[in-house]
N, C-alpha and C positions, 0 to 999 in steps of 0.2 A: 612429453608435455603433461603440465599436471590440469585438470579443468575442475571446476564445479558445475554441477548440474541441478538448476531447481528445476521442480515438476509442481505446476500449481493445480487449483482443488480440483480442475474439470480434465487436467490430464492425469489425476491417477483413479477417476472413479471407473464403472465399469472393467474392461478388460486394459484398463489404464498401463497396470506393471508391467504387460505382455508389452504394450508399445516401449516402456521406459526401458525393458531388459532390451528388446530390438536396437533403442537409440544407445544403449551403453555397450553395448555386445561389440558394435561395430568399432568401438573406438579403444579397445582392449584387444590383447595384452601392454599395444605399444605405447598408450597413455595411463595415467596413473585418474582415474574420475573420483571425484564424491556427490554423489546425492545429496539434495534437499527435498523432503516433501513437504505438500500442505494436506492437512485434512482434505476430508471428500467432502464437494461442493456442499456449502450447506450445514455442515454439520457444528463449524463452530458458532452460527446462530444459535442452532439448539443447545449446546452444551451452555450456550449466558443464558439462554429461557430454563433449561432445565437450575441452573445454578437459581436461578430467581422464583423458582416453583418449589424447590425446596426452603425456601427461606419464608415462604408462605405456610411450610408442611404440607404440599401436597407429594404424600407420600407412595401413593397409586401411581399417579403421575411421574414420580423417579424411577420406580421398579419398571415401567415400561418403559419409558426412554433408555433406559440401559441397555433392555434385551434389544431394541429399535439398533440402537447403538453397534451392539455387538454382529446383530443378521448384515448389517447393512457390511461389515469388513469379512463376514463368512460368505456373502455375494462376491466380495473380489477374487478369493480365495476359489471358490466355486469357477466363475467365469474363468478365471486364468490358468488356473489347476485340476479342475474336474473336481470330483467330492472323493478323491482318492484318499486326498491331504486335512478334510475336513475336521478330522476330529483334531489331531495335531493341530491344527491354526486355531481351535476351539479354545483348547487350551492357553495358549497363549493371549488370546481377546479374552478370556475370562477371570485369568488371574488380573487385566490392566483395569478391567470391570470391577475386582472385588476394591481395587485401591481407590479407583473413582468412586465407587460406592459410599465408600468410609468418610471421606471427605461430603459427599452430596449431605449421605443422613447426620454427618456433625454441623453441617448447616443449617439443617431443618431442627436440630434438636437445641440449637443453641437459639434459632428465630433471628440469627446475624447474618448477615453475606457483606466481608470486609472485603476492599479491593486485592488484598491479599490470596484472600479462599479464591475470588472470582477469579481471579489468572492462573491459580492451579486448574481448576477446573475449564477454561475456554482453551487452555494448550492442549487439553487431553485430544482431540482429532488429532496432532501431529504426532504425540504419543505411538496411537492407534497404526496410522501410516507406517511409521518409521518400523517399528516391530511386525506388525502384520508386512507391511511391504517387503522389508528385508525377508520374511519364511517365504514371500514367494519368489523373489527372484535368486531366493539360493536354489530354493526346488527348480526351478528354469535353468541353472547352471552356474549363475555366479556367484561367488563368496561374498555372500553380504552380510554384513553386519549393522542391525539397527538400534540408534541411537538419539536418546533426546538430547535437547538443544542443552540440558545441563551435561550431561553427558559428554557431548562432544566439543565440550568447554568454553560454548557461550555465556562471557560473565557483563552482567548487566548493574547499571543503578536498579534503583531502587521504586521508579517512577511505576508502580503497578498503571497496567494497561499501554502503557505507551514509553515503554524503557527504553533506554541508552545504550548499546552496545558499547562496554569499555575495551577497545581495543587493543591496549599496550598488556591487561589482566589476557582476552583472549588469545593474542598471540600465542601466551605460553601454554594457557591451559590447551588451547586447541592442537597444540603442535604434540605436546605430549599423550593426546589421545587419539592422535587419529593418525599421525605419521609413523608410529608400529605399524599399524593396520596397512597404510596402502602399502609398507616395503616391504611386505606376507603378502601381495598381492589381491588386499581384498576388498573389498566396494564400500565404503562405509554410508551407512543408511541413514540421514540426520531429520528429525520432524524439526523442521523450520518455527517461525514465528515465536518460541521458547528462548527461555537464558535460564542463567540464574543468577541473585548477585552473589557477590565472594562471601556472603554466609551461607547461601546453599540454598535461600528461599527461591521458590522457581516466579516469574517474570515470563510478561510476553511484549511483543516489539509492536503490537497496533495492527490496524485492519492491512493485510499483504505484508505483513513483517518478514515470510520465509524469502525473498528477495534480500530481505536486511539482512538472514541467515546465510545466503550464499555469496553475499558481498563482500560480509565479514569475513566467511572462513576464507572465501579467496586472498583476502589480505593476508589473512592470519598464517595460513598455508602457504605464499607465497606462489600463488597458481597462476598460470599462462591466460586465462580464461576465464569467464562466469558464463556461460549460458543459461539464460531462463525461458524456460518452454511454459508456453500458456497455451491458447486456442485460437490464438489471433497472429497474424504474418505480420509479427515485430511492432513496430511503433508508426500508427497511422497516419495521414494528412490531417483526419478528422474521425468523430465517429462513422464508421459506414451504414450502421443504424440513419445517421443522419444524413451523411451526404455519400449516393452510391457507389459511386464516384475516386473514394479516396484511394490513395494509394500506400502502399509503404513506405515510409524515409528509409532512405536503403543507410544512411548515416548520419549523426548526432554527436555533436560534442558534450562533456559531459554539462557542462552548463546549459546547454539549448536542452539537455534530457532533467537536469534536475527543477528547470523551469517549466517543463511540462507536467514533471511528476509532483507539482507543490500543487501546479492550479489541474489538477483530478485526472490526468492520463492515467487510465486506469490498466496501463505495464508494467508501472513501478511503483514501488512504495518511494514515498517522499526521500527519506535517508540512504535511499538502498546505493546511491552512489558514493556516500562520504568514506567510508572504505577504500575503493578500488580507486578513488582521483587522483591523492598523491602517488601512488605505487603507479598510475598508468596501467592498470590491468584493462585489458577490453574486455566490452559487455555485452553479448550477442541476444537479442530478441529472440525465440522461434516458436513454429506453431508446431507443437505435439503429435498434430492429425495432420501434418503436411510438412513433416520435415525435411524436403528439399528444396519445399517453395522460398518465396523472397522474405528475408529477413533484414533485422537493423542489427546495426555494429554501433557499440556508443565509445569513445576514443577521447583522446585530451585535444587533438585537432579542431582547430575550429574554422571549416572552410566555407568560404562565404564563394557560390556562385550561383548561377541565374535566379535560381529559386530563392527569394531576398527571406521569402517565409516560408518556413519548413512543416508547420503546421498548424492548426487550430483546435483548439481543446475547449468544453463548455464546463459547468458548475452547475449545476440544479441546483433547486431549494434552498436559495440564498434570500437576505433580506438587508435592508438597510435601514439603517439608525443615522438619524441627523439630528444635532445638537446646534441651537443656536443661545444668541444674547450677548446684547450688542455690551454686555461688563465684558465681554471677552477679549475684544479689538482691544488691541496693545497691552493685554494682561498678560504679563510672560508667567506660561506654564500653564495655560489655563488646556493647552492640547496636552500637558505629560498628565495634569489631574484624569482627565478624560480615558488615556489610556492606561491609565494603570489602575481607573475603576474596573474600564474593560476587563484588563488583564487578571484583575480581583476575581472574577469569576471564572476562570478557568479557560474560557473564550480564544480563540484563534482570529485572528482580522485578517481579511482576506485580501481587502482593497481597505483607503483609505484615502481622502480628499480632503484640502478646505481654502477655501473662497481667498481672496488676494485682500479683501473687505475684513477678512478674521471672522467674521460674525455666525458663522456657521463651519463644523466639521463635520463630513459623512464617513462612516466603514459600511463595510460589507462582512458580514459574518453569515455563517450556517444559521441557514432558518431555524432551527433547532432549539440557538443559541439566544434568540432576540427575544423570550420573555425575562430571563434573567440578567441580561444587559441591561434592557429598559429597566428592570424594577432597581437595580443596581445603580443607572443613571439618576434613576427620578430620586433617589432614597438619598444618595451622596454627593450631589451635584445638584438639582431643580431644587429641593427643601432647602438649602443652604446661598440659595440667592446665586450660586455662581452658574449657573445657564436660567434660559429663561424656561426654555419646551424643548425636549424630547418627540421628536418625529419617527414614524416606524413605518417602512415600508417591507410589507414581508412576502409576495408574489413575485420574484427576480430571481433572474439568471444572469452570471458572469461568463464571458468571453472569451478566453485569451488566445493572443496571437502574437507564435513564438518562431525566431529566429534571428540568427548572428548575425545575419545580411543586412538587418534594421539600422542598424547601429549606424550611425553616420548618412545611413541613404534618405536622401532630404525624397517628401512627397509619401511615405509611406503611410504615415498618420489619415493624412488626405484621402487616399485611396480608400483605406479602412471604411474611414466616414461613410466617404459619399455613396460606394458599395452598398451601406447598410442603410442611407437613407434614403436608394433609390426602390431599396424594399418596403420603402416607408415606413421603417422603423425605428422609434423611437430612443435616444441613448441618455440612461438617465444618470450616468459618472461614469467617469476616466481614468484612469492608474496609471503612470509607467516610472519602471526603475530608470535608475540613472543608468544602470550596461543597455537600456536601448532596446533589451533584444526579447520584454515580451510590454505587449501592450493590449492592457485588460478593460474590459468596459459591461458595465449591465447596462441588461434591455428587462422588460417586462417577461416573463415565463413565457407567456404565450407565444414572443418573437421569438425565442432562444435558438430552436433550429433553423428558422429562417435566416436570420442574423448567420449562422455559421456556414451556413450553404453561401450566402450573398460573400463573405470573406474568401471563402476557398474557391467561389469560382473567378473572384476579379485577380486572385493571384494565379490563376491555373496550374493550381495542386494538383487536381487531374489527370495534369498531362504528362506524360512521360518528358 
């Protein structure tokens, strides 16, 4: 059996490689694995501050974050090897240093940071991982060999910060670089959330892109398997943060998991499933620090029993925008002008509503997002007579509450409600697709956990 294995940022920090070689040891010689890692927790925050401190010249401020940079992968090396290995892993984190180097100070000298520079420089933690990782779990006994996501022939557009996996280009490149490798018997070591496109520029996949990295090569590789190990026992009811209560979905079809992973489940990267759907590869959830506990399977099956909702997932730091004027009522197009001002700006819509009246539209976007919407609105739409005001409400949380069971089960919507307004809370817009099977709603910030507690208990998630 061929598997993939990603290792995300909080399982390979500390004595992290020690658990990964344990999790991969067990399943060799008789399976053929590949690794994915993510950077250590954290760290590719600091490589976009440090990328943005050099673009200021703060040149003090590079030369430390480097060596910060470098201790922190001679810690893992230390933890999981002893300081036997120390100078050898030295070497290796210091030549990856002298390349990130060259790059930070051409930033700083030039006073640019293109989105170009900025994705060379935010993939270097998986860089770091994949070669530092690979020297220790060969020192531990396995044949590893580490390799970036260009490397191991992830070819992407061109969308710096949030690129495309071209999958028919990966196929090949990935197959030619990494299938020598497992029929020598040897581990191949991949930093996630990296590509490059087919001119060789390197490219990253967005926030938890190394999911996208192990989706893909499963495709590409044509493997049995994805497993992605995180720190959490597979795909929740709810946040447990929020409700204590929740449980695992021990099963997920890929639509109830890609509908979880657009509205913020934070298991999965949005895309990480368009890879493995056609092919039917399964996608196993697991937790790192508890690899026998319960986990989720995500499958092309889409089985609808008792539990009609499978889970509920919230959105922080969202806001909404309402657009009215009554030139709108019966003015065709006057919703595609709206959203393609939206879309002008770079913006994602989360949700989206409007009245049977015509005279008003609402979205929901990342609170982030709502000054340059507005000014965007008022600028190409309000000055030009075609809305009359632009409304902004920016203290909101969204909802969602997902599952295949919905779809056709009449009373569902109902229950939602009245659950949430028995919490006496507030519900200030509505969303649902036509598949039925996630239905989103914002409340005020302040209600946001109460709101998800009142959902997952009137459907009892809880309960076995």
């Amino acid at each position: 059996m061929r598997i993939v294995m990603k290792f995300g940022g909080t399982s390979v920090r500390g004595d992290g490689f020690r658990r990964i070689h344990e999790i991969v040891s067990r399943h060799l010689p008789e399976n053929q694995v590949v690794v994915v890692v993510s950077a250590i927790k954290g760290v590719t925050d600091e490589l976009i501050d440090a990328a943005h401190r050099a673009r200021r010249g703060d040149e003090r401020e590079i030369s430390e974050f480097l060596d910060r940079l470098v201790d922190s992968y001679m810690e893992l090396v230390e933890v999981s090897l002893g300081r036997e290995h120390l100078n050898e892993a030295f070497g290796i984190a210091s030549k990856l240093k002298r390349d990130l180097e060259r790059v930070l100070f051409g930033i700083m000298y030039l006073g640019e940071l293109t989105p170009r520079s900025l994705d060379y420089v935010a993939g270097y933690g998986e860089t770091f991982s994949a070669k530092v990782g690979a020297f220790i779990l060969s020192k531990l006994g396995l044949e590893a060999v580490g390799l970036t996501g260009k490397e191991a022939g992830i070819v992407t557009d061109d969308t710096f910060g949030d690129a495309r996996i071209l999958l028919n280009a990966t196929r090949y490149s990935a197959r030619r670089a990494i299938e020598p490798l497992l029929e020598a018997g040897k581990v191949p070591v991949v930093g996630g959330f990296t590509g490059a496109t087919q001119e060789g520029v390197m490219t990253t996949l967005g926030r938890g892109g190394s999911d996208y990295t192990a989706t893909a090569l499963g495709a590409a590789l044509d493997a049995d398997q994805v497993w992605l190990w995180s720190d959490v026992d597979g795909i929740m009811t709810a946040d447990p943060r929020i409700v204590p209560n929740a449980r695992t979905v021990p099963e997920l079809s890929y639509r109830e998991a890609a509908e979880l992973a657009v509205v913020g489940a934070k298991a999965l990267h949005p895309r990480a499933l368009e890879p493995v759907w056609d092919a039917g590869i399964p996608v196993y959830v697991r937790n790192t620090f508890n690899p026998n506990g319960p986990y989720t399977v995500i499958h092309g099956k889409e089985e609808v029993n008792e539990k009609v909702v499978k889970a509920v997932s919230l959105i922080r730091e969202a806001g909404i925008i309402t657009v009215y004027g009554p030139s709108m009522v019966g003015a065709p197009g006057t919703a595609a002008k709206v959203l393609e001002v939206v879309g002008s700006t770079g913006t994602n819509i989360m949700m989206i509503a409007q009245s049977a009246s015509e005279s008003n539209i609402s979205i929901a976007v990342r609170r982030t997002s709502l000054d340059k919407v507005y000014s965007a609105l008022e600028r190409e739409l309000v000055s030009r007579g075609v809305l009359r005001s632009v409304e902004v409400e920016d203290d909101v949380s969204i909802v969602a509450v997902v599952g295949a069971g919905m779809k056709g089960t009449p009373g569902v919507s109902a229950k939602i409600f009245s659950a949430v307004a028995e919490r006496g809370i507030n519900v200030i817009m509505v969303a649902q697709g036509g598949s039925e099977m996630n239905i989103s709603f914002a409340v005020k910030a302040e209600d946001a956990d109460e709101a998800v507690r009142a959902v997952h208990d009137a459907f009892r998630l809880g309960e076995a």
